[in-house]
Steps between C-alpha positions, in 0.01 A plus 500: 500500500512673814771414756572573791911556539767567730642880473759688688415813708763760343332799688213553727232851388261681728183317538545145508646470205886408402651490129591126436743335224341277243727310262754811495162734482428762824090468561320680697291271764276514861644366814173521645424127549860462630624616832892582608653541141829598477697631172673171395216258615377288245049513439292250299297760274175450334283776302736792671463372858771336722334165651744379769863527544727210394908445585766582215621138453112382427472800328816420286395177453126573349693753238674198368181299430347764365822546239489139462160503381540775244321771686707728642428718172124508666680652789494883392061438487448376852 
């Protein structure tokens, strides 16, 4: 199943891209869909891509659902 998630920006690279954190996991993503991100801003990813920006507290708040549901283990794919 392919979802799309909420990640934290823990450091923008050259290029449109920034390194995110996935369930304790550093990925490498594109910012290109996504303007004005800051390290510490919080991305919905999908497939490697940043969608749209999101706040921490809905951000937060969508982690615990997922670990409620049993898939933050399907975390470390996205």
């Amino acid at each position: 199943m392919c979802l799309a998630i909420p990640a934290r920006v823990a450091e923008l690279l050259p290029g449109d891209a920034a390194r995110v954190e996935l369930g304790g996991v550093l990925k490498e993503i594109s910012l290109a869909l996504v303007d004005e991100v800051a390290v510490g801003d919080y991305v919905i990813v999908h497939v490697g891509y940043a969608l749209s920006k999101l706040d921490q507290e809905e951000a937060e708040a969508t982690l615990a659902l997922f670990a409620q549901a049993g898939l933050t283990s399907s975390l470390e794919d996205a």
